[in-house]
C-alpha positions as CSV (number, residue, x, y, z in Angstrom):
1,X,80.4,135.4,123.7
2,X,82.6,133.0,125.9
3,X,85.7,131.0,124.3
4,X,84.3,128.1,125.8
5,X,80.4,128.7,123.8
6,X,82.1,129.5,120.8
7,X,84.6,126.3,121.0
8,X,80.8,124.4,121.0
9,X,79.6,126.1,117.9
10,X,82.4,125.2,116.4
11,X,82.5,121.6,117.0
12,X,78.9,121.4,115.9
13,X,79.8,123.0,112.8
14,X,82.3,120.6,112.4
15,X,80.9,117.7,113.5
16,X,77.8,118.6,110.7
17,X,80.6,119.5,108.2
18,X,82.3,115.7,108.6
19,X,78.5,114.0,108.7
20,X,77.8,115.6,105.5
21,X,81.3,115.0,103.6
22,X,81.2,111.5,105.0
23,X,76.9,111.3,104.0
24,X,74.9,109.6,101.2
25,X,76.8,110.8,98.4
26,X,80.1,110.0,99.0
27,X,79.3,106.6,99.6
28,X,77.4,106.3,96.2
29,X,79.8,107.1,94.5
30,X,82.4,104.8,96.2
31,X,80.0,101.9,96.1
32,X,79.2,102.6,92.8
33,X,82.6,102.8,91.4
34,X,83.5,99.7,93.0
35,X,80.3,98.2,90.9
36,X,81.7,99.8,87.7
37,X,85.2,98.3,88.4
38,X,84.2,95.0,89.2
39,X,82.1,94.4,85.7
40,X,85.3,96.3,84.0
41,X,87.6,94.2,85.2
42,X,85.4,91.1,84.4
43,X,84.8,90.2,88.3
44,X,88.6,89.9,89.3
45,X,87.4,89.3,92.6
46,X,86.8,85.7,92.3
47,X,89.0,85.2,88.9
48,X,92.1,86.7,90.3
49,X,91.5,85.3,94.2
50,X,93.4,81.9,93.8
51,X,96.6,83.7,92.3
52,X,96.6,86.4,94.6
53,X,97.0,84.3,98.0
54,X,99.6,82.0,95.6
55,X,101.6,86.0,95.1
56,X,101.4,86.6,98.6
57,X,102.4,83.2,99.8
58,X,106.1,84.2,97.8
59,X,105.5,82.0,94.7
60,X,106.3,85.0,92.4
61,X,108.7,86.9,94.4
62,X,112.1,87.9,93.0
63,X,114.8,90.2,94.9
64,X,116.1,91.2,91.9
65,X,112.8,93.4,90.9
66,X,112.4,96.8,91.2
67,X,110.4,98.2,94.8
68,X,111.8,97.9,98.7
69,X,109.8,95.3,99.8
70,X,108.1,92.0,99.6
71,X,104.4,91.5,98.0
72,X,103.5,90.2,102.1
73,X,104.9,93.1,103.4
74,X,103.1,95.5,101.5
75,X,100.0,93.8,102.1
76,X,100.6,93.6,105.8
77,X,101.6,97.9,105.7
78,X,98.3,98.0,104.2
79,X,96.6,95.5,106.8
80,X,98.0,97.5,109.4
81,X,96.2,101.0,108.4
82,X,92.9,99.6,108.1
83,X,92.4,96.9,110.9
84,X,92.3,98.7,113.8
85,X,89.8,99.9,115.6
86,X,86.9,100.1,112.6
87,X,87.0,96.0,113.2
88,X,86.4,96.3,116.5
89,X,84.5,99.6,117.4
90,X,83.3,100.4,113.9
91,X,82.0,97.0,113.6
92,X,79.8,97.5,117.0
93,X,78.6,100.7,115.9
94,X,76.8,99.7,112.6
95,X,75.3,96.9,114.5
96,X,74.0,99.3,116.7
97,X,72.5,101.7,114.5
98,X,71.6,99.5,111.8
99,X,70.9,96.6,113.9
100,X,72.5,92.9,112.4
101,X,71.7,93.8,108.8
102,X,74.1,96.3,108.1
103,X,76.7,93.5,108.4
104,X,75.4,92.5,105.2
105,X,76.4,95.1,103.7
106,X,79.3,95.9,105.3
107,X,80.2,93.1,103.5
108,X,78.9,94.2,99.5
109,X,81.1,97.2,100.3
110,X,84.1,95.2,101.0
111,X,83.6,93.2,97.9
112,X,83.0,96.0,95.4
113,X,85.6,97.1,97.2
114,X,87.8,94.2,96.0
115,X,87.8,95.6,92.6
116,X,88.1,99.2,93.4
117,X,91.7,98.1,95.6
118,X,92.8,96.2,92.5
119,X,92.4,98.9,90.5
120,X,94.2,101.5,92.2
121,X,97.3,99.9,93.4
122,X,97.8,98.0,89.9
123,X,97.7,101.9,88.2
124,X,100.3,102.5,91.8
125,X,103.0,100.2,90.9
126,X,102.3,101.2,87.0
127,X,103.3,104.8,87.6
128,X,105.4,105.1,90.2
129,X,109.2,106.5,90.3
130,X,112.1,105.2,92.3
131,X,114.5,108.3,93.6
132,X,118.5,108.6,93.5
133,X,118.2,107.6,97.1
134,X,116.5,104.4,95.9
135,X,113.3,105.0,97.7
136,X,109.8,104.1,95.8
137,X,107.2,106.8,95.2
138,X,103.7,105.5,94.6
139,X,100.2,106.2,95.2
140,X,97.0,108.3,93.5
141,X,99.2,112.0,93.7
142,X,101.7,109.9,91.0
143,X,99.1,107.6,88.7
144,X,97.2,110.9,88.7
145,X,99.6,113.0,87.4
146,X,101.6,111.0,84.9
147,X,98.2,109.0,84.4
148,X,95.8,111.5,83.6
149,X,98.8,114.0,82.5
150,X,99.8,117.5,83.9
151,X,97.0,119.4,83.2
152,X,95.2,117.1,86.3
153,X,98.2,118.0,88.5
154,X,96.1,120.1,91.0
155,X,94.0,117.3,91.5
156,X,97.1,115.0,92.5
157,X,98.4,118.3,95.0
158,X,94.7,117.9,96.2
159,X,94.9,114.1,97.0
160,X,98.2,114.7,98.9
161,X,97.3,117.5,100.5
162,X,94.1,116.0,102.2
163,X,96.5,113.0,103.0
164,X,99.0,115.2,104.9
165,X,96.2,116.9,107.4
166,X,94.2,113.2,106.8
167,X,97.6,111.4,109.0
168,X,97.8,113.4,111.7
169,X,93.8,113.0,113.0
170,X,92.6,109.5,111.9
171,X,95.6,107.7,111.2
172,X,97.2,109.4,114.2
173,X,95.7,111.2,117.4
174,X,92.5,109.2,116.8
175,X,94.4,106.2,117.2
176,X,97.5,106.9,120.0
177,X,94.1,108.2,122.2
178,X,92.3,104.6,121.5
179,X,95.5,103.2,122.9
180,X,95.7,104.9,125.9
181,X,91.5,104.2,126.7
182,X,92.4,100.7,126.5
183,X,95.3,101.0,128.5
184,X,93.1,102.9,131.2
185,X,90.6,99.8,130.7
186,X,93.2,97.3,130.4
187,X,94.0,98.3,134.3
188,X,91.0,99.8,136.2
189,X,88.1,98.6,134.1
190,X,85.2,100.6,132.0
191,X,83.9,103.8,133.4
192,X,87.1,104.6,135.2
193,X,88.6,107.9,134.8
194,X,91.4,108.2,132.8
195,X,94.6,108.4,134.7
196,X,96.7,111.5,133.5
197,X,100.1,110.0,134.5
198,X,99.3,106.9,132.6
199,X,97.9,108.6,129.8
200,X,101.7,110.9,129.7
201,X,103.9,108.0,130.0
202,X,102.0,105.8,127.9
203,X,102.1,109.0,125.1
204,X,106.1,109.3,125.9
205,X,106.6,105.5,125.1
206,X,104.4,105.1,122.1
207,X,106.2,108.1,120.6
208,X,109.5,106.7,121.0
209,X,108.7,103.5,119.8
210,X,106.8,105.5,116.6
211,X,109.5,107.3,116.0
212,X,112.0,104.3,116.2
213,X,109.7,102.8,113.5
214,X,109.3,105.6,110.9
215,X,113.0,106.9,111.3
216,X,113.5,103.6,109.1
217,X,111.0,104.1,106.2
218,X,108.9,101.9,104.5
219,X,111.2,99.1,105.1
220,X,110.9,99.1,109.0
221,X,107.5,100.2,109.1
222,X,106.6,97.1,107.0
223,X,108.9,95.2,108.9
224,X,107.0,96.1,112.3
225,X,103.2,95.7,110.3
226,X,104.6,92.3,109.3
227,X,105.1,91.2,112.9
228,X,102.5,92.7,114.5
229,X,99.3,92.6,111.8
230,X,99.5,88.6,111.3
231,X,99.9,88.2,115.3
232,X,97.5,90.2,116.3
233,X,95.1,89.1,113.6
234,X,95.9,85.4,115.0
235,X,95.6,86.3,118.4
236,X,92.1,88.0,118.4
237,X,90.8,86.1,115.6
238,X,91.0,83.0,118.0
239,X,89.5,84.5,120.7
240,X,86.7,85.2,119.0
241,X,86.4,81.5,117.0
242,X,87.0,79.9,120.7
243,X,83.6,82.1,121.7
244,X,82.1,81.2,118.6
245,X,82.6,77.6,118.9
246,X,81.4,77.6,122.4
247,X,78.3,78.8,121.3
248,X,78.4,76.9,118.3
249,X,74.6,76.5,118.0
250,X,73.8,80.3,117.7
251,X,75.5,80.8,114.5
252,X,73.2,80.0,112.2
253,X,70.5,81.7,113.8
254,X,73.1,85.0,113.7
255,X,74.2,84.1,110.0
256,X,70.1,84.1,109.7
257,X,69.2,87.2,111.3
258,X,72.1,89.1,109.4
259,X,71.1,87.9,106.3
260,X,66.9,88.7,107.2
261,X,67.4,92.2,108.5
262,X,69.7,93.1,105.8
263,X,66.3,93.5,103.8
264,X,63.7,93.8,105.9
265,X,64.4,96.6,108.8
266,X,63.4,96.1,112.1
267,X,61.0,98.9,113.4
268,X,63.5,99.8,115.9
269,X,66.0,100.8,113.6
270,X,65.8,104.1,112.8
271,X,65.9,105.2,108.8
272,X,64.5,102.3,107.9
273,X,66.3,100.4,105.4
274,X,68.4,102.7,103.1
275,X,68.6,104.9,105.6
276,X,69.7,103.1,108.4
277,X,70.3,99.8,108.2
278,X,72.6,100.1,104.4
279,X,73.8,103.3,105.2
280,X,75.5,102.3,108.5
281,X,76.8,99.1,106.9
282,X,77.9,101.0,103.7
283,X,79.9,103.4,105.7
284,X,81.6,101.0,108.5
285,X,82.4,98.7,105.9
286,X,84.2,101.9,104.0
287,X,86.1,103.0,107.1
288,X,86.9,99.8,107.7
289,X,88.6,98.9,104.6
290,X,89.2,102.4,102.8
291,X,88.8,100.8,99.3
292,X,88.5,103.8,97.1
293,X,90.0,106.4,99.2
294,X,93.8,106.0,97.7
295,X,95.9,105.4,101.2
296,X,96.9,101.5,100.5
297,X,97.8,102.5,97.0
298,X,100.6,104.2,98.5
299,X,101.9,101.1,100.6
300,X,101.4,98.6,97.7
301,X,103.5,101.1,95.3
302,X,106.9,100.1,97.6
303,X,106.6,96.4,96.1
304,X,109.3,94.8,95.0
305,X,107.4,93.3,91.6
306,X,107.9,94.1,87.8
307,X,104.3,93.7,87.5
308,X,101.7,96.3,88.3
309,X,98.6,93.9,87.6
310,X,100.1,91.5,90.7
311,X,100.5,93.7,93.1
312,X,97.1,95.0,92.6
313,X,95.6,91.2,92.8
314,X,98.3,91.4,96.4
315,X,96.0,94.5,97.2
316,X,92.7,93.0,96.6
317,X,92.9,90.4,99.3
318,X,92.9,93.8,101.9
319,X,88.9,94.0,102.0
320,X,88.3,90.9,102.0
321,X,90.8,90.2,105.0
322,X,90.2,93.6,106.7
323,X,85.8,93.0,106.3
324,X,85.1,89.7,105.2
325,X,87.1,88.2,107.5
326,X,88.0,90.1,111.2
327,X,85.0,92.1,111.4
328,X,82.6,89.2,110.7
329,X,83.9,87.5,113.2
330,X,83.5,90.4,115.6
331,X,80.0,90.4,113.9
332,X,79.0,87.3,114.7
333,X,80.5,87.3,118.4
334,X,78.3,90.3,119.2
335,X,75.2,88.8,117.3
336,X,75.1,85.4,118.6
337,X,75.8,86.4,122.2
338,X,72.7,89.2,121.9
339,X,75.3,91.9,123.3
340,X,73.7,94.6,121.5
341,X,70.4,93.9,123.9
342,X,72.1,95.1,127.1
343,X,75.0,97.6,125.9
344,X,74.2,100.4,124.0
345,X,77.7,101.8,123.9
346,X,79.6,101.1,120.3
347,X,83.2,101.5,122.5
348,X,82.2,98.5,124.8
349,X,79.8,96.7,123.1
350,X,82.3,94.1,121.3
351,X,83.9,93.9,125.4
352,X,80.9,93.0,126.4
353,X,80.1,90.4,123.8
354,X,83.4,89.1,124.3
355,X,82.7,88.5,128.1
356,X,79.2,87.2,127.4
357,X,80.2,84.3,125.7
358,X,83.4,83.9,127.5
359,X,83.7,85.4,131.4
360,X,86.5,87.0,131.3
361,X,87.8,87.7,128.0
362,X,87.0,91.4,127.4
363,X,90.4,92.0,127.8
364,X,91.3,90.3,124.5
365,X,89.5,93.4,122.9
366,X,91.6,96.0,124.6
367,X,94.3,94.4,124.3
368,X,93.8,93.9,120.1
369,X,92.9,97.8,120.2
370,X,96.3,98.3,121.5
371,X,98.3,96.8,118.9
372,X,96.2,97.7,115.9
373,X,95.6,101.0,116.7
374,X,99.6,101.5,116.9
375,X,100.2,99.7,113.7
376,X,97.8,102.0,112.3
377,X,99.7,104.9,113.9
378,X,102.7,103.6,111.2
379,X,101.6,102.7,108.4
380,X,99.8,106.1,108.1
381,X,103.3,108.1,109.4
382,X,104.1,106.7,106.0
383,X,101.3,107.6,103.9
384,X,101.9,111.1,105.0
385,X,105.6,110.9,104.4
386,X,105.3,110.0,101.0
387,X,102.2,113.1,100.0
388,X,105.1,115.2,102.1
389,X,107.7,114.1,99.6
390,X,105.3,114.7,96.8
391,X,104.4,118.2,97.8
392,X,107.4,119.8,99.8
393,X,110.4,117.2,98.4
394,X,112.7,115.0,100.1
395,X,114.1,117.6,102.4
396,X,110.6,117.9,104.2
397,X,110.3,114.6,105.3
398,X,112.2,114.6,108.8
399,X,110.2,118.1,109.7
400,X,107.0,116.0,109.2
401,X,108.3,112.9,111.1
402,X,109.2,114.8,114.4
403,X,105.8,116.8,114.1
404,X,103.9,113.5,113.6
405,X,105.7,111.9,116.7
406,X,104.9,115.0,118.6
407,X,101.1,114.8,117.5
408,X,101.2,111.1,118.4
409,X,102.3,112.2,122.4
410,X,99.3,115.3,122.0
411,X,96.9,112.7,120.9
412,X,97.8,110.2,124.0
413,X,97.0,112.9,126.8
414,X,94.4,115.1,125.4
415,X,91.0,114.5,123.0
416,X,91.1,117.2,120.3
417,X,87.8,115.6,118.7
418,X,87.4,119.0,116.6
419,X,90.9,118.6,115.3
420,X,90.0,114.5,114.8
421,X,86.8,115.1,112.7
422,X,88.5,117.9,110.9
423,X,91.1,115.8,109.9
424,X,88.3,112.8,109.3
425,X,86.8,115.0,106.4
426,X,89.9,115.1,104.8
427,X,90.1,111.5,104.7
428,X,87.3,111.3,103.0
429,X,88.1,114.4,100.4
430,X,91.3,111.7,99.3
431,X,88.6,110.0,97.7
432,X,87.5,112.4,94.9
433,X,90.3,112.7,93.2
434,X,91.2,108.7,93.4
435,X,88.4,107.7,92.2
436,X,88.1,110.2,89.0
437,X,91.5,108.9,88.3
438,X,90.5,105.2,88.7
439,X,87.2,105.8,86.5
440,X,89.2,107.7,83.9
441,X,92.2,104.7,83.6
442,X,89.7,102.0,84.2
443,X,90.2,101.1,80.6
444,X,94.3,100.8,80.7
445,X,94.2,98.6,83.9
446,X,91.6,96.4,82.1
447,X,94.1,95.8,79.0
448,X,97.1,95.6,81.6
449,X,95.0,92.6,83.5
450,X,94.0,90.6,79.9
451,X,97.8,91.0,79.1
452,X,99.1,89.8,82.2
453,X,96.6,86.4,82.7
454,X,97.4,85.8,79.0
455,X,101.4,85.8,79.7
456,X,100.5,83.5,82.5
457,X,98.7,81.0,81.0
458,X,101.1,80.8,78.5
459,X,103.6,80.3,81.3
460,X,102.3,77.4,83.0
């Protein structure tokens, strides 16, 4: 047997492997701890919504409190891991495998998902530590262990662990080689070869300027994600509303249609309802957002708050900006235009849509790839620097940076897809021991939350 037959084995194994991990089950039980959260925390979606954007807008913050960085900031860290290209690309591929229903539930997930975020990065700020070098340490491998107490210490190793390998394939390679595609696009167009010059140089500057960025911990990288999430955010999100408005009277006909095949399946979607048309919105709207997987728990533990419960209400506005917001839009761009009816390929279809209802304005797409895709590439450099620090110590941490710039170069000129979806399946393994941790402490997060609305009521 050849290298190069046994190499294809192997990615099919794999590729089945990260199907399954990522299949029916998983998302059960992520939807349905969301479900379970939401009714224990008494719906602290819509309760806690109002005070949240007032925390984020700086009403509450205070220099003076414990954490390295503002309640914004940590948001925006967060933002920056999750929109990328699941907003864009993610968002095209449910539509086309679950036709305009799964939108629908892309959007359930992302509310659930609400109460699941709460949950996790109030119990983050709760039990984390802050080292003789002043730096925070947050996240499920802490609220597991000092939460559920020692005896659930493997489970915590576990969580880190899978973050670790998790960073260097989706929050890494994955992205620095969606960068360089829509540089190659940006420049000579769909279809075109890649350019293996481009590709290196392009790999040689987003290293330097990844490295420049983690070399300065959590406080640059939330620096950069403050800068670049909200502009970005800003800058596509406007694109998209200009396309939108143009075709202003297609949107109620898409709202419509979203809202009609969300329950009743069209033929040509194959697995019928549950099988298609939920399933593919259940799991874009889950890789869109992550709520229930543990990563933005560890950005949201840097905060600089006194007060676990707000952070967490910070934290919940993530799904609901990542899903309800940005990829609806993207939604409704490649609904109303009917881009889905003449491309069948989920990495140009939101291009396509773009320059349907706008000549000439695909590029915004690449372009917004670009920048959230390397904002990604951070905020994850950090998520694997802090399960480093938990695992190895503080000493480890430089060996993982240079090895995670170095992966970011390997990911810009070559396409290790077995080595992505390897690393993909970890992702989703974080989620296991999360959310037995977030089911078990449910109970203290819901006292924590009636103690903390109490103190400010009486405070008003």
């Amino acid at each position: 047997m050849n290298y190069s037959k046994l190499e294809n084995i192997f990615s099919v194994i794999v590729n089945k492997a990260d199907s399954f991990i990522w299949g029916l089950p998983l998302m059960i039980l992520l939807v349905g701890t969301g479900i379970y959260l939401t009714f224990r925390m008494k719906g602290i979606q819509w309760r806690g919504f109002v005070h949240a954007v007032k925390v984020v807008l700086g009403k509450f913050d205070d220099k003076r409190d414990p954490g390295e960085v503002s309640h914004f900031k940590a948001l925006a860290t967060a933002l920056s891991a999750t929109i990328g290209t699941g907003n864009i690309v993610g968002v095209a591929t449910a539509i086309l495998i679950g036709g305009p229903g799964a939108v629908f539930w892309m959007w359930v997930t992302a509310f659930v998902g609400m109460a699941t975020k709460f949950t996790s990065c109030t119990l983050s700020v709760k039990f984390r530590k802050v080292d003789k070098h002043g730096e925070t340490h947050g996240g499920p491998m802490h609220f597991i262990e000092l939460g559920l107490g020692k005896k659930f210490k493997w489970l915590a190793v576990l969580f880190a662990l899978f973050t670790v390998l998790a960073s260097f394939g989706i929050g890494n390679m994955f992205q620095s080689n969606n960068v360089v595609t829509a540089f190659n696009t940006l420049l000579f167009g769909f279809g075109s070869e890649p350019v293996f010059l481009l590709n290196f140089l392009s790999g040689i500057v987003m290293s330097a300027l990844v490295a420049f960025v983690i070399i300065g911990g959590i406080k640059r990288v939330a620096k950069v994600a403050g800068a670049i999430v909200p502009f970005m955010c800003v800058f596509y999100i406007t694109g998209a509303l200009v396309i939108l408005l143009k075709n202003y009277h297609l949107i109620l006909p898409g709202i419509k249609m979203i809202f009609t095949h969300a329950f009743i399946a069209p033929l040509a979607v194959q697995g019928g309802l549950i099988g298609g048309v939920i399933k593919a919105g259940v799991a874009r709207g889950l890789f869109s957002n992550e709520a229930g997987l543990g990563s933005a728990a560890i950005a949201h533990g840097a905060a600089r708050t006194h007060e676990p419960v707000r952070e967490g209400l910070v934290a919940m506005l993530g799904p609901f900006i990542d899903t309800i917001v940005v990829c609806s839009i993207t939604a409704l761009v490649i609904v109303c235009t009917g881009a889905a009816d003449v491309e069948q390929t989920s990495g140009r279809l939101t291009s396509m849509a773009f320059d349907i209802g706008l000549p000439g304005t695909g590029w915004i797409v690449s372009l917004g790839i670009i920048f959230f895709a390397f904002s990604t590439v951070i905020s994850w450099s950090y998520y694997g620097d802090r399960a480093v620090d938990y695992l190895f110590g503080h000493k480890a941490i430089i060996y993982y940076r240079i090895l995670y710039v170095v992966v970011v170069f390997l990911g810009a000129i070559t396409n290790y897809s077995i080595i992505i979806n390897i690393c993909d399946a970890f992702n989703a393994m974080m989620a296991l021991p999360n959310l037995i941790a977030l089911i078990c402490l449910a109970p203290l997060v819901s006292t924590l939350t009636v103690d903390y609305f109490k103190r400010m009521k009486k405070n008003r």
